[in-house]
N, C-alpha and C positions, 0 to 999 in steps of 0.2 A: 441464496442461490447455490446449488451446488457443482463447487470446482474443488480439481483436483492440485493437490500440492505436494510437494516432499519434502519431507521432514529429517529432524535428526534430533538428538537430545542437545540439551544447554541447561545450565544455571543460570538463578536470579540475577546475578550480579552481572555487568557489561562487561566484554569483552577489551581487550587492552593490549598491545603490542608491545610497550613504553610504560615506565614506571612514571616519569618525569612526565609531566603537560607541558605544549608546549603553547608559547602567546600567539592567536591569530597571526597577528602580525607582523610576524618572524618569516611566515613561511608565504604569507598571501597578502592578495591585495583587495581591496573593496570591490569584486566583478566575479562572475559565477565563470567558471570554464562547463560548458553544456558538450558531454560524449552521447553523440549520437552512435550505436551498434545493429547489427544486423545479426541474430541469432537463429542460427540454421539448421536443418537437421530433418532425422529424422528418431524412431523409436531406438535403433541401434548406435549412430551415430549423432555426433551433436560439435559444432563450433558456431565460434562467437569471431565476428568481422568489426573492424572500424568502420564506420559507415563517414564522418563527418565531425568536425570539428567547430563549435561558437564559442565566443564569448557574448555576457549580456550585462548591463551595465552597472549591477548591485548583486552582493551574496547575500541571500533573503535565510541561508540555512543556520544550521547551531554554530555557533563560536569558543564554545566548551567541548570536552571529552573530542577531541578532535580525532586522535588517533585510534577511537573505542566505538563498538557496531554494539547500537543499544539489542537487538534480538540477531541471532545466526541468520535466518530467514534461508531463501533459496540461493541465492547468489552472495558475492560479495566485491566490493570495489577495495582496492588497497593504494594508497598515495604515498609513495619513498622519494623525498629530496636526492638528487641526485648529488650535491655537492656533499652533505651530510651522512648519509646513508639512512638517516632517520624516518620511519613511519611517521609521515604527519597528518592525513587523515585517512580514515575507514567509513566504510557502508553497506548494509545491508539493502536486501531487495528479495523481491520474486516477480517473475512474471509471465504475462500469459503464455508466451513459447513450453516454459517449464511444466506448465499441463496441459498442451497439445500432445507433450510427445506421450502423454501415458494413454492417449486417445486411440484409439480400434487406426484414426483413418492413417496415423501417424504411422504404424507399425505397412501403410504401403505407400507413401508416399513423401519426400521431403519439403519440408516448407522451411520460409526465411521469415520470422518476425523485426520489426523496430523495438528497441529498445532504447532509452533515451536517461543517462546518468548527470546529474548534476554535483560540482563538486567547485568547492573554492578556487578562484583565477590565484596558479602559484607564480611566485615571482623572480624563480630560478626552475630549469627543465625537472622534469618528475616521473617518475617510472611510475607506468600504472597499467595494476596487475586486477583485470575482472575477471573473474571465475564461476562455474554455476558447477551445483553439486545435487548428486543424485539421493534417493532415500537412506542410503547408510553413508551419510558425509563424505562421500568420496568425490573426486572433481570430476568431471566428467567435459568440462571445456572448458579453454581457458586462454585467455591475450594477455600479452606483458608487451606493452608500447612503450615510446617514450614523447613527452610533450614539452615542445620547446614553445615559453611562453610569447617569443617575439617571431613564431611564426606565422607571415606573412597571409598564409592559407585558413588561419583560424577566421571565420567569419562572425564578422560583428555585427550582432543584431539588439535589436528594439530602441534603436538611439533616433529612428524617427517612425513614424507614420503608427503609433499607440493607438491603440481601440482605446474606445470609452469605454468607462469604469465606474463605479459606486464602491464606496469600503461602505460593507453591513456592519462589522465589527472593527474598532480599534483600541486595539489595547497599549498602542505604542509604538515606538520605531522598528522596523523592518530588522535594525540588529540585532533587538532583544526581543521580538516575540517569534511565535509558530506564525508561520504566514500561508493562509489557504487560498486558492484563487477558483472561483465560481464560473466553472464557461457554459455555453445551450449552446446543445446539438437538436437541431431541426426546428430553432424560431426562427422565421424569415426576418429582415429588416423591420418590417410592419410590424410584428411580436415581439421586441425588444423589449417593452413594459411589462407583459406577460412575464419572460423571464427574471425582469428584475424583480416581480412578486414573486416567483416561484423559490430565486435565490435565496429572498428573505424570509422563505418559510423552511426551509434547506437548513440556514442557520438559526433559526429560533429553534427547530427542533435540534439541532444540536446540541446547542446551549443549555436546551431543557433537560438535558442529560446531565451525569455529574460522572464523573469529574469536572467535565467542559466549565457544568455552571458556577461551581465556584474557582474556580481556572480561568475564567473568560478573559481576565485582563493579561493571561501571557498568550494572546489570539489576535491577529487580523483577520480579516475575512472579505476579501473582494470579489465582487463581482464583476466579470469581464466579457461586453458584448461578443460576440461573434457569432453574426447571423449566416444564415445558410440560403440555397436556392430556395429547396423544397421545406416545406412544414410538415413538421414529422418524422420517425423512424422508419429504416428498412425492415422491414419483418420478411424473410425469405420463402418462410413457408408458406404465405401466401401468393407469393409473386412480386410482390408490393416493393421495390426499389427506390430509395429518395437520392435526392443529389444534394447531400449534408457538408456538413464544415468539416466531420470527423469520420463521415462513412460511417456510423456504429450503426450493427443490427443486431437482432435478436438472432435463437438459432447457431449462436456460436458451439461449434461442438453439436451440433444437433440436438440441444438443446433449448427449448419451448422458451423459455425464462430466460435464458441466459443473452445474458446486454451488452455487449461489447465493441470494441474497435481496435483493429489493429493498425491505424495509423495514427499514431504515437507523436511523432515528428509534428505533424501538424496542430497538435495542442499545444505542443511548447512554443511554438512560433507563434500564436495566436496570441498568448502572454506576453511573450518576448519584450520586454523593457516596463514588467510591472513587476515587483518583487514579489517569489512567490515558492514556494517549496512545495506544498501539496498540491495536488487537484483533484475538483470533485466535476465532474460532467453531468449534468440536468439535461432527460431529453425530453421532447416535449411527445408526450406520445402518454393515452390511455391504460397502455397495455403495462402488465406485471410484471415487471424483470427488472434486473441489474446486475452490480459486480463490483466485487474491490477486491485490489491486488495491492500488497504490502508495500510501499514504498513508490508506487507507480500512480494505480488513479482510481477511483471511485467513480462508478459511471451508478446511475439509477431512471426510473421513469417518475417525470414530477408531474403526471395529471393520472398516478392510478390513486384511489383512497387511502392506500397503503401506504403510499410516499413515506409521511414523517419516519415511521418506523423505519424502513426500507433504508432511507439515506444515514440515517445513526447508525443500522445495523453494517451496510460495505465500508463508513465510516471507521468501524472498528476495525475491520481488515485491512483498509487502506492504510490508516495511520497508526493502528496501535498494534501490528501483525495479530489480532485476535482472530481464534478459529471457530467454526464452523459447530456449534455446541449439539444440531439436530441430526438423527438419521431416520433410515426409511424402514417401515415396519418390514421385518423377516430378512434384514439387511444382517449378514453375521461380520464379514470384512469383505470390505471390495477393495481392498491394497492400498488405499491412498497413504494409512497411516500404516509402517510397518510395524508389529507388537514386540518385536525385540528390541524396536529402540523411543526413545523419550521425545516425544516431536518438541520442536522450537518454540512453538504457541503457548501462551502463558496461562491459557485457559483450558486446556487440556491437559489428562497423564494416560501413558498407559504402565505408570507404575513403577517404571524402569530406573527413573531419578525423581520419584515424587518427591524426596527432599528440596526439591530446586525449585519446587512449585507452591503449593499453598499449605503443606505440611503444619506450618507454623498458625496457621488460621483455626485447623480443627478443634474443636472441643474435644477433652480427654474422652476416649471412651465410645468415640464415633465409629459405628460398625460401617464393615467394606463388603460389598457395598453398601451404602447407604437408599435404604427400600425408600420410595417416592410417600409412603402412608408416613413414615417420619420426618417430613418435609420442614411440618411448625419447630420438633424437637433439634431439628439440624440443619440450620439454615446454611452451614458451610458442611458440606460433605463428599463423597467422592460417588457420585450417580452415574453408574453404568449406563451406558451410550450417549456418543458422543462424535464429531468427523465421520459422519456420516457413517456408522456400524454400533450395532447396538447390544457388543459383545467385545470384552478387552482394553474401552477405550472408557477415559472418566473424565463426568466435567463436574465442576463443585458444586452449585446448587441447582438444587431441582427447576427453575425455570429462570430466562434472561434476558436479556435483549439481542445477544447472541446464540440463541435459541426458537424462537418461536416471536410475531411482531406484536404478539397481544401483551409481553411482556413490559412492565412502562418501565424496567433500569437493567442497567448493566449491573450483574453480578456482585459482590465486593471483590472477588478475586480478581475478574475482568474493572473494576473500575479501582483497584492496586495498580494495574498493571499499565492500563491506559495514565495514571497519574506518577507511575517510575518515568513513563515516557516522555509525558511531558515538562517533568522535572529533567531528564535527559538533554532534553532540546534547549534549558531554558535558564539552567542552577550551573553556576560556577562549579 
């Protein structure tokens, strides 16, 4: 699916505030503090509101590299002890707002997205600094709150009334694995089976990837009812309106394909008291679309033939920040990626810091770029086009799973990258 993103360069290695790590349990306590935000704006203008405050009864997230953002991505979260003055955790993100506003409609009108941040329950107040930045790393909005953990307003949620559940995968407790949570957008009550087949074809194909496959055991994977009125998606362009759990339609951006939901708030509550750090959204609907946002949620359609592919492919955006490897014929740049500077994606260069990227992969001698007829001779190379322009921008081998769905693996570059990450989540 193609969205647009803003990028900026980075190196391989994590980010880091603090030379020192510090023990979980210094600074927090076993329960997630969930920052609900309202992000607004329009093409010129852009801020970031506090919308709300939870807590939820377990921190399902990494317990290591605490105060280190595994990729820049578009946004970033910063957690400073107030007593201490110490960074104690970081995050990255992006999300949908961040490419509406590069949208035609953005440039006449303002809109306010949900965006919805999870981060360790701290155990003394915490300055917390979320910021979103434009395509040459600059801020472009930005809140500095502060959160007092014994405030009375923080609302606590998921300590009753759980949806039911199935874990497809367990690899272990909640504080040492990656924990994904499986919700359906538009099974009624009566298709709750439905769904839970659907989940568990969601996760097989995952699994059937690698890194995942030989990873599986640092992975939960639950699936988590939540039925809807109607059955089915909104699809706009035909008129076609459902009364969902999530409101997703297609048509985002006026876009055919593209499968989305801007209410955010409503997924996390729907989990609310199952442990859980990612989300992937299954709808039920024939039709070809989806979407993954880094850090945020992976939506796809689990009754087109496509599926399996489909849900691996937002998979890698959702959770591994991986880009967009494909563009459109007679496409030279359409600005998403700007060529002065090094996007954050681990799967892409435009050259600017290839050191930071797969440099070390190539075989001596690997011509730039690498022509598609020497594909067998250079399976790691640097192949012109890439994020959608097919001029300036290089992904490393000639076909992938973040490419094209007929591809059956991710990359070696892209399945490096997806396995930094979940060593990130997962390694002391």
């Amino acid at each position: 699916m193609k969205r647009i993103f803003f990028l900026w360069g980075l190196s391989f290695v994590f980010f880091a505030a603090v030379a020192n790590a510090q023990n979980f349990t210094d600074y927090f306590v076993d329960k997630t503090l969930r920052i609900d935000y309202l992000l607004s704006g329009d093409a010129q203008k852009q801020a970031i509101y506090l919308d709300e405050l939870s807590s939820l009864p377990q921190w399902a997230g990494r317990r290591y590299h605490l105060s280190e953002t595994p990729l820049r991505g578009n946004g970033q979260i910063v957690v400073t002890d107030s007593l201490s003055g110490m960074r104690i955790y970081a995050n990255s993100f992006s999300s949908l707002f961040l490419e509406w506003i590069s949208t035609k409609e953005a440039k006449q009108v303002a809109k306010g997205f949900e965006h919805t941040v999870l981060i360790p329950f701290p155990k003394h107040t915490v300055k917390v600094e979320t910021t979103l930045y434009n395509s040459s790393g600059l801020s472009i909005a930005q809140i500095v709150h502060y959160v007092n953990p014994s405030d009375i307003l923080i609302h606590a949620k998921g300590l009753s009334n759980i949806p039911s559940y199935k874990y497809l995968q367990k690899g272990g407790s909640y504080t040492d694995c990656i924990d994904v949570a499986i919700v359906g957008e538009g099974y009624t009550a009566l298709e709750m089976n439905r769904f839970y087949e659907d989940a568990a074809v969601a996760c097989e194909s995952l699994f059937d990837h690698e890194p995942f496959k030989s990873m599986k055991n640092r992975f939960n994977v639950v699936a988590v009812a939540t039925p809807s009125l109607d059955s089915g998606v909104s699809i706009p362009d035909k008129g076609d309106w459902k009364n969902t759990a999530f409101m997703s339609h297609f048509d985002t951006f006026y876009s055919d394909r593209y499968l989305t939901t801007t209410h955010i708030k409503a997924i996390h509550d729907a989990v609310a008291g199952i442990p859980y750090e990612h989300l992937v959204v299954l709808a039920n609907t024939e039709k070809y679309g989806g979407g993954g946002i880094y850090n945020d949620i992976t939506l796809t359609a689990a009754h087109h033939y496509k599926f399996r592919p489909v849900v691996v492919h937002e998979f890698g955006h959702a959770f591994g920040g991986l880009a967009d490897e494909y563009w459109y014929e007679g496409d030279v740049m359409d600005d998403t990626y700007p060529l002065n500077v090094e996007p954050w994606e681990q799967n892409i260069t435009t050259r600017i810091d290839f050191m930071s990227k797969w440099q070390d992969m190539l075989k001596k001698g690997t011509p730039v770029p690498t022509l598609s007829k020497d594909r067998d001779k250079y399976p790691i190379g640097l192949y012109e086009g890439a994020g959608y322009s097919g001029k300036g921008i290089y992904r490393a081998s000639y076909d992938c799973r973040m490419r094209t769905n007929e591809c059956p693996t991710f990359c070696p570059v892209c399945r490096r990258a997806l396995q930094r990450m979940i060593d990130f989540y997962t390694v002391p």
